[in-house]
Residue frames relative to the residue before (quaternion, step in Angstrom):
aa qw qx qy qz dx dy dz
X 1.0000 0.0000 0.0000 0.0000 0.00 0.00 0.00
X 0.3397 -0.7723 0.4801 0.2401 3.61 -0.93 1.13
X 0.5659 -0.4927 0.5179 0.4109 3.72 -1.10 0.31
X 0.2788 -0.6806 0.6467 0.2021 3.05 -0.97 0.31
X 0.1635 -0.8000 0.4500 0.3618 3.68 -0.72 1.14
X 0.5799 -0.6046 0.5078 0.2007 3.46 -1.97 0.20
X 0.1004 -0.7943 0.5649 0.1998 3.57 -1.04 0.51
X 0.5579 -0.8020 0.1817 0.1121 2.65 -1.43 1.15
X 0.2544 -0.8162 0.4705 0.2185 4.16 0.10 0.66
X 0.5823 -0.5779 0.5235 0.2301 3.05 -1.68 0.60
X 0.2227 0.8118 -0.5127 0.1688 3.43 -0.74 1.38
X 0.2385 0.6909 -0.5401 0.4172 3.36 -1.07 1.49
X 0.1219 -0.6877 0.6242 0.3501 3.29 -1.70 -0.83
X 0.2592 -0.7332 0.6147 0.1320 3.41 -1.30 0.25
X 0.2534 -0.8189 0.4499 0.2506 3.07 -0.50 0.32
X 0.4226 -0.7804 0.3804 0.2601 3.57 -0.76 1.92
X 0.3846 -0.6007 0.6808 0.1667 3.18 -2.15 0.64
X 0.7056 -0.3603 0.5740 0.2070 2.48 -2.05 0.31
X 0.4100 0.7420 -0.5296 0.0276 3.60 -0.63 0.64
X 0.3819 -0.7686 0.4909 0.1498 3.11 -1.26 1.34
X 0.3056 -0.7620 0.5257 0.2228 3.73 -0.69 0.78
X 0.4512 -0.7237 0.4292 0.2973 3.65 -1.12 0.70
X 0.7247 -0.3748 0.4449 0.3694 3.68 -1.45 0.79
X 0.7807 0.3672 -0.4127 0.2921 3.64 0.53 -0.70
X 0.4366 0.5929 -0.4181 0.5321 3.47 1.52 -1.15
X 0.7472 0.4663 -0.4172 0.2243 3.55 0.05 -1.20
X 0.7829 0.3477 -0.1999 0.4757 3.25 0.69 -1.17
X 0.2007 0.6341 -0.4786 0.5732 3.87 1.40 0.23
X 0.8815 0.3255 -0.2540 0.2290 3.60 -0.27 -1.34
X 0.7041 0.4364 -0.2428 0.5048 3.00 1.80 -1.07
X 0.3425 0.6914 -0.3740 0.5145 3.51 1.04 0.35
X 0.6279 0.6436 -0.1485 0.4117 3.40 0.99 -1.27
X 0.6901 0.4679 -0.0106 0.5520 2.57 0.67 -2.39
X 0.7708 0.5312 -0.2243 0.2708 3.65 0.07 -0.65
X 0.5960 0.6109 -0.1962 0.4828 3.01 2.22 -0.21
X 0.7679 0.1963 -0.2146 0.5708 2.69 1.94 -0.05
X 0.6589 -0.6334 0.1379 0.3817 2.75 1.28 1.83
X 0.4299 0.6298 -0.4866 0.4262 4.04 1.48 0.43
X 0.0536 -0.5849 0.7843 0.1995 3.89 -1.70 0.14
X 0.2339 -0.6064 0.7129 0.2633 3.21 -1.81 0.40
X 0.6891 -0.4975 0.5170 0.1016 2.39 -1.96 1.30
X 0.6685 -0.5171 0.4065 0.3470 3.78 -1.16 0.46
X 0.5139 0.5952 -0.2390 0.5697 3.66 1.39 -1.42
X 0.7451 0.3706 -0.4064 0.3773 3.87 0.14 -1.50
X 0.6595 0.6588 -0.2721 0.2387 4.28 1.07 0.12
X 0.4193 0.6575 -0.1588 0.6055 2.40 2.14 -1.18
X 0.8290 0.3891 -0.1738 0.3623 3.08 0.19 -1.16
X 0.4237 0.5014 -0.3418 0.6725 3.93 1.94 -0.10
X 0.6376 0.5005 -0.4122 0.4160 3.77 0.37 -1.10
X 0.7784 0.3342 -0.2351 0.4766 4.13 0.53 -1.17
X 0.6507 0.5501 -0.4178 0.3153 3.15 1.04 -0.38
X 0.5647 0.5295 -0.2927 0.5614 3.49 1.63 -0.98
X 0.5634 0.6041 -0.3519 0.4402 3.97 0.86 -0.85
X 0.6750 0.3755 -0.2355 0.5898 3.96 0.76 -1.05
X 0.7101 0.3908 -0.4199 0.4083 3.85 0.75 -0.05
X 0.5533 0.5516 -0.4198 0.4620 3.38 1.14 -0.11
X 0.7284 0.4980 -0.2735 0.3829 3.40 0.67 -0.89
X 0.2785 0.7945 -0.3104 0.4415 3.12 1.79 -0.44
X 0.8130 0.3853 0.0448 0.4342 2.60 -0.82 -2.15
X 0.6094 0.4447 -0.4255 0.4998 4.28 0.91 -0.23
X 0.6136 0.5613 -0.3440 0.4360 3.29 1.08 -1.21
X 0.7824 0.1863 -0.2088 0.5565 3.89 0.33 -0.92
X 0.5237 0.4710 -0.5404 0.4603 3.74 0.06 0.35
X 0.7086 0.4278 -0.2746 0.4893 4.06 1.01 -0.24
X 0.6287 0.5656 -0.1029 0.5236 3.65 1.65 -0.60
X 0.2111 0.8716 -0.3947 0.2000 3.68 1.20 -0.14
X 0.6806 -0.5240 0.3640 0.3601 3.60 -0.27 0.41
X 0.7267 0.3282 -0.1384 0.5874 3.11 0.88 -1.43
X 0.5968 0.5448 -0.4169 0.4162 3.96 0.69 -0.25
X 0.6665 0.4740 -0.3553 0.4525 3.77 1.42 -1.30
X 0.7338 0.4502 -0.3097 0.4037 3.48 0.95 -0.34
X 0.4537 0.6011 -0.3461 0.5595 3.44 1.12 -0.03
X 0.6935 0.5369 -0.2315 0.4210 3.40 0.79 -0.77
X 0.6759 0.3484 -0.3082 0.5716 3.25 0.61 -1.09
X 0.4555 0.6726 -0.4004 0.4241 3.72 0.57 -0.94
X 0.7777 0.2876 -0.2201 0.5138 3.81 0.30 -1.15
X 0.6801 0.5803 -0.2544 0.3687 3.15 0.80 -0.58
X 0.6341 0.4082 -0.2554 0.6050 3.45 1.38 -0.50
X 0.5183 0.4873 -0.4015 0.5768 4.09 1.10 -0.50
X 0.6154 0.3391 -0.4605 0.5424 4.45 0.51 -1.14
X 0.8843 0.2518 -0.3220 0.2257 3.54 -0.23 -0.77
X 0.5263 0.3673 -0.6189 0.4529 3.92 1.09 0.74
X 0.5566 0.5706 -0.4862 0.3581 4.06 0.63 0.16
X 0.6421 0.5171 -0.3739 0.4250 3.19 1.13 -0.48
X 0.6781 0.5484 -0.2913 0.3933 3.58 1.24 -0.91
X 0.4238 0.5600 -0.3889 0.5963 3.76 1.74 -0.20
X 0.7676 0.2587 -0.4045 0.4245 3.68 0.32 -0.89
X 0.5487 0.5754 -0.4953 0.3501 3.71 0.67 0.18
X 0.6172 0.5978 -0.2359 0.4539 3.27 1.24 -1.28
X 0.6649 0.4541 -0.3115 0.5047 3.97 1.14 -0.84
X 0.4518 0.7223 -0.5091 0.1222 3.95 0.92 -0.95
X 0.3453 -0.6006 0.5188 0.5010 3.87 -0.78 -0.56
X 0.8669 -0.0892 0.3053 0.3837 2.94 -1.91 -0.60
X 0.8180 0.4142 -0.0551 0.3952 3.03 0.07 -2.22
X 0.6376 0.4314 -0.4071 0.4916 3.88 1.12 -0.67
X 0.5187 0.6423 -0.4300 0.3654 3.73 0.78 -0.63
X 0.6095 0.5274 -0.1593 0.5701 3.55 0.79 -1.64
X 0.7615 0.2901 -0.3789 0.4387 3.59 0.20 -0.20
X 0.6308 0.5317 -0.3710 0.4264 3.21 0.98 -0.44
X 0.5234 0.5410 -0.4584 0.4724 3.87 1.14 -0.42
X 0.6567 0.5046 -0.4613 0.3184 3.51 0.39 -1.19
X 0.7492 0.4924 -0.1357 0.4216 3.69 0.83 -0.90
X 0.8069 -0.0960 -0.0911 0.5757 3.71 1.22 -0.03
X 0.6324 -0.6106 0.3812 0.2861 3.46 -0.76 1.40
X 0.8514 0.1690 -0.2536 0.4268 3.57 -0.82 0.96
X 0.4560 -0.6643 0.4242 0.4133 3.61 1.65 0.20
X 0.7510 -0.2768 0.4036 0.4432 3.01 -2.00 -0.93
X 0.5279 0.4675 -0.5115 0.4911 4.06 0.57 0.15
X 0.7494 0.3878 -0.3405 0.4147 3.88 0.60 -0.45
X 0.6845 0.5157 -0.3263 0.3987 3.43 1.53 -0.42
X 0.4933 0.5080 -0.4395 0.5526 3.82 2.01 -0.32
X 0.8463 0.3527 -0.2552 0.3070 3.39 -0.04 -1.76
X 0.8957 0.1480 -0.3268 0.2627 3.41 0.80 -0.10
X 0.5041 0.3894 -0.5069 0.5808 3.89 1.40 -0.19
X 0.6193 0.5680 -0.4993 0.2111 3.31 -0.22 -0.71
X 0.5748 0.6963 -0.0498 0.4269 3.30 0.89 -1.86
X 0.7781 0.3525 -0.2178 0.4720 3.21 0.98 -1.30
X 0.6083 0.6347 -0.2935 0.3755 3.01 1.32 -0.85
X 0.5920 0.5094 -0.2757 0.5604 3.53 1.28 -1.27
X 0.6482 0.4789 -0.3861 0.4487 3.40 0.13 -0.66
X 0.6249 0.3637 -0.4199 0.5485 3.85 0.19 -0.97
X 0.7992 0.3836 -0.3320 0.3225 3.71 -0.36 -0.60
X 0.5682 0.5703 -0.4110 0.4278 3.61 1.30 0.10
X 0.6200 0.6346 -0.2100 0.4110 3.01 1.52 -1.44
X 0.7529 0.4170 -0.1949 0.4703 3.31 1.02 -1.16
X 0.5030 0.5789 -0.3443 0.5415 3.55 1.16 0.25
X 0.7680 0.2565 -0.2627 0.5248 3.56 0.92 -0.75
X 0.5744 0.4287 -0.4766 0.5090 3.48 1.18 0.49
X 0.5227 0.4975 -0.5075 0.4709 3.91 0.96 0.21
X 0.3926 0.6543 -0.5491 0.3408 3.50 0.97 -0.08
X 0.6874 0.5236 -0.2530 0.4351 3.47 0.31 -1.36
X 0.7267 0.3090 -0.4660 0.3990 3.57 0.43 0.00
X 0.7579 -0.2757 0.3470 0.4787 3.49 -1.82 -0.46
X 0.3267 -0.7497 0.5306 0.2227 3.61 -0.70 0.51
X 0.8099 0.0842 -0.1829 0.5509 3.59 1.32 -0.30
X 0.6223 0.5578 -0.3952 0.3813 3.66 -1.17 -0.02
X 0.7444 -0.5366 0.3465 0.1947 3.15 -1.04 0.46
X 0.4727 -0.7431 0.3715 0.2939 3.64 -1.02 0.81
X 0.6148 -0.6293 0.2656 0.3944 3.62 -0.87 1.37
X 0.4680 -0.7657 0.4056 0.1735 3.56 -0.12 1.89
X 0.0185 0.8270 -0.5546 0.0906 4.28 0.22 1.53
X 0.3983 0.6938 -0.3974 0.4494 3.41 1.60 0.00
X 0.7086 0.5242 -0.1561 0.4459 3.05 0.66 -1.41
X 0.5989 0.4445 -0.3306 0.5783 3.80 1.02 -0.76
X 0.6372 0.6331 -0.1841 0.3990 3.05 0.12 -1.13
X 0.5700 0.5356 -0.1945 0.5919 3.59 0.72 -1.16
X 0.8092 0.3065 -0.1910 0.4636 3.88 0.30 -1.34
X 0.6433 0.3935 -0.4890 0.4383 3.66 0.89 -0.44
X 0.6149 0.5914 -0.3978 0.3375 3.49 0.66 -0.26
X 0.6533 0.4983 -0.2998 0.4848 3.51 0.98 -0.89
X 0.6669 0.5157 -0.3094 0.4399 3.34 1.62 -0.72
X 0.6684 0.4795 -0.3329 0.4610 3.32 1.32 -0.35
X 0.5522 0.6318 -0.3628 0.4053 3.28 1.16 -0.12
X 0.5638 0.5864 -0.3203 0.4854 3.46 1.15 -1.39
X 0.5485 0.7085 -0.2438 0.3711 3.71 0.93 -1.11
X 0.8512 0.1098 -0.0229 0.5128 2.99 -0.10 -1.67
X 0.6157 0.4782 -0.4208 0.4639 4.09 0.54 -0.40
X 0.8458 0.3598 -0.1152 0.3766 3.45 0.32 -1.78
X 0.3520 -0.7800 0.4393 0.2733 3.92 1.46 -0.37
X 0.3010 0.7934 -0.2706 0.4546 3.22 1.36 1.20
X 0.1091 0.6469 -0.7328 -0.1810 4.00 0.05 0.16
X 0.6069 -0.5375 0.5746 0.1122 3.07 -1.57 1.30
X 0.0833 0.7609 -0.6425 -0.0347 4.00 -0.48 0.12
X 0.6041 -0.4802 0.5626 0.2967 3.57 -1.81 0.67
X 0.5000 0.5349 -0.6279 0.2639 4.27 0.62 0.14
X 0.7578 -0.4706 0.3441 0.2931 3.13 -1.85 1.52
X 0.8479 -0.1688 0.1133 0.4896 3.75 -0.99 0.49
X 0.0920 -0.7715 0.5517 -0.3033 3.47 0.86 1.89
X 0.6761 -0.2483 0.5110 0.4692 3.26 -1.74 -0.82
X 0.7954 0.3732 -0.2389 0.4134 3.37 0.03 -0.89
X 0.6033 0.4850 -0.3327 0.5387 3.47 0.68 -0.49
X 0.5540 0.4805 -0.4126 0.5403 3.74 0.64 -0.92
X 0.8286 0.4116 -0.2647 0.2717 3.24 -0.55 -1.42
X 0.7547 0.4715 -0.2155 0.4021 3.33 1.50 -0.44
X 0.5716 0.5914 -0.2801 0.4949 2.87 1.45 -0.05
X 0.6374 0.5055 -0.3353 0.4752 3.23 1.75 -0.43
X 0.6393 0.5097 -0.3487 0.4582 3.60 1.28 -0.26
X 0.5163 0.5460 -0.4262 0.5036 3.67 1.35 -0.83
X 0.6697 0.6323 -0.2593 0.2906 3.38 0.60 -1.19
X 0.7348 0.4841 -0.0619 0.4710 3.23 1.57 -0.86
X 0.7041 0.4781 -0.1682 0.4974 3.01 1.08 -1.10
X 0.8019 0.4183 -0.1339 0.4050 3.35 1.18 -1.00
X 0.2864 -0.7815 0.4129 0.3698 3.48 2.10 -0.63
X 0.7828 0.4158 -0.3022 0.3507 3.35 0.81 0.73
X 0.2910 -0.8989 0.2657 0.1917 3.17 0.02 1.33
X 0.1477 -0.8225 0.5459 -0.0612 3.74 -1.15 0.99
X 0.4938 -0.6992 0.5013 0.1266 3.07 -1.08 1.00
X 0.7472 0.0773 0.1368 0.6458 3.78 0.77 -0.96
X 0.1211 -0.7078 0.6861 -0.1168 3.27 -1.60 1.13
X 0.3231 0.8111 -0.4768 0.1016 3.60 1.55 -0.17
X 0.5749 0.4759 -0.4209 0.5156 4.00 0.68 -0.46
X 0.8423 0.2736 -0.3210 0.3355 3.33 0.31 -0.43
X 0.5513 0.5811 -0.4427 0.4030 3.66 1.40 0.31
X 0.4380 0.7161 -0.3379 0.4256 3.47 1.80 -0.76
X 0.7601 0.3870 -0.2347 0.4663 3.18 0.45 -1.62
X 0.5361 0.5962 -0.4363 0.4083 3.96 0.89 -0.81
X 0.7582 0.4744 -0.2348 0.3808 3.16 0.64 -1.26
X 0.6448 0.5463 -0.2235 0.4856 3.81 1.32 -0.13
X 0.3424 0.5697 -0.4485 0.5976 3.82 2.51 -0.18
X 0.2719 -0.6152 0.7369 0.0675 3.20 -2.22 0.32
X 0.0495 -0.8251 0.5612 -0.0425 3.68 -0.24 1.12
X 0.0637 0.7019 -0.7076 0.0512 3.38 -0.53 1.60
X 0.2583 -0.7558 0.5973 0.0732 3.65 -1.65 0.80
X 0.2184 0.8051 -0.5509 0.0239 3.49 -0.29 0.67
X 0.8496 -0.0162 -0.0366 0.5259 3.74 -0.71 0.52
X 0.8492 -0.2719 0.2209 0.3951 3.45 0.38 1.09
X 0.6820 0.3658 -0.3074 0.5537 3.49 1.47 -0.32
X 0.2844 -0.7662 0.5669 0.1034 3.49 -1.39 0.50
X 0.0781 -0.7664 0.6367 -0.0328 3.98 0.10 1.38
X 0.2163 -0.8004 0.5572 0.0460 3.39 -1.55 1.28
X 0.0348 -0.8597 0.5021 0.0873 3.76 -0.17 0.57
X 0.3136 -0.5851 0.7208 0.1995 3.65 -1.00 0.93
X 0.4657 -0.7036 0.5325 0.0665 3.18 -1.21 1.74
X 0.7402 -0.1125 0.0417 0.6616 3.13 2.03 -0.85
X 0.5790 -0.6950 0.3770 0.1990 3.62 -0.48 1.07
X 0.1843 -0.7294 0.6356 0.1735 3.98 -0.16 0.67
């Protein structure tokens, strides 16, 4: 039976910024909005401002995490930790003996068995990076994310259920933040409002959990 291979997600934290959105996006949106006779509340910005803030941090988090970076990593990480077993192997006498006084079984329990373990996890997890894509970029959840938020905003600020019609409200309005956030301008995001519209957004104390209703 063949592995199936895996793809690879964005994971970490970053720590969020401050970000200030420009007068044009703004008034871009209310323009938007106003065609269909809607204003946004103060709240419905704030709530674009964190949503664009968690996509930046995003997009730092996998732009540092690259296929070829997760494997580099472990790579160095398994080379620091057989150098470290050479410097264990070179100590003297007298450092050994101190080192018993301070953990039960000395320096024979600190090679053969953290050490060991340690080398071992990082081999293992190297031959399970096998299974993923070896090049390209990490599957891009910022970017979802980003739209279910704007879609949950439109919701709760603007009194709107957002829908997946072709160059809608939502779509507009997103396209004016993609447009911004990313410096590149676009006409149509419809694959990615579909899929926004298929995320579950539950909030509870301050934390925000996303669920694919179904998995593409």
């Amino acid at each position: 039976m063949t592995d199936m291979k895996r793809d690879w997600t964005s994971a970490g934290a970053g720590a969020a910024v401050e970000i200030e959105i420009s007068p044009d996006m703004t008034q871009h949106i209310c323009t938007t909005l106003a065609h269909s006779s809607l204003k946004p509340s103060d709240d419905f910005f704030v709530a674009i401002r964190r949503a664009i803030s968690q996509f930046c941090t995003g997009k730092e988090i996998a732009d540092l995490s690259s296929p070829s970076v997760i494997r580099s990593n472990l790579n160095s990480a398994k080379k620091a930790a057989n150098q470290l077993n050479d410097k264990l192997n070179k100590l003297d006498h007298n450092s050994r003996l101190l080192i018993s006084e301070v953990m039960e079984g000395g320096i024979k329990h600190m090679q053969f068995s953290l050490l060991d373990q340690i080398s071992k996890a990082l081999t293992d997890a190297s031959v399970i990076a096998e299974k993923y894509p070896k090049r390209g970029r990490l599957r891009e959840d910022y970017r979802l994310w980003l739209a279910v938020d704007v879609a949950d905003a439109i919701r709760e600020y603007i009194g709107v259920e957002p829908s997946s019609t072709k160059d809608g409200l939502f779509e507009s309005i997103l396209c004016i933040i993609l447009a911004e956030v990313t410096g590149q301008e676009t006409t149509s995001h419809h694959e990615l409002v579909r899929k926004a519209l298929q995320v579950k957004i539950t909030k509870s104390n301050g934390l925000v959990e996303y669920s694919r209703i179904k998995d593409d």
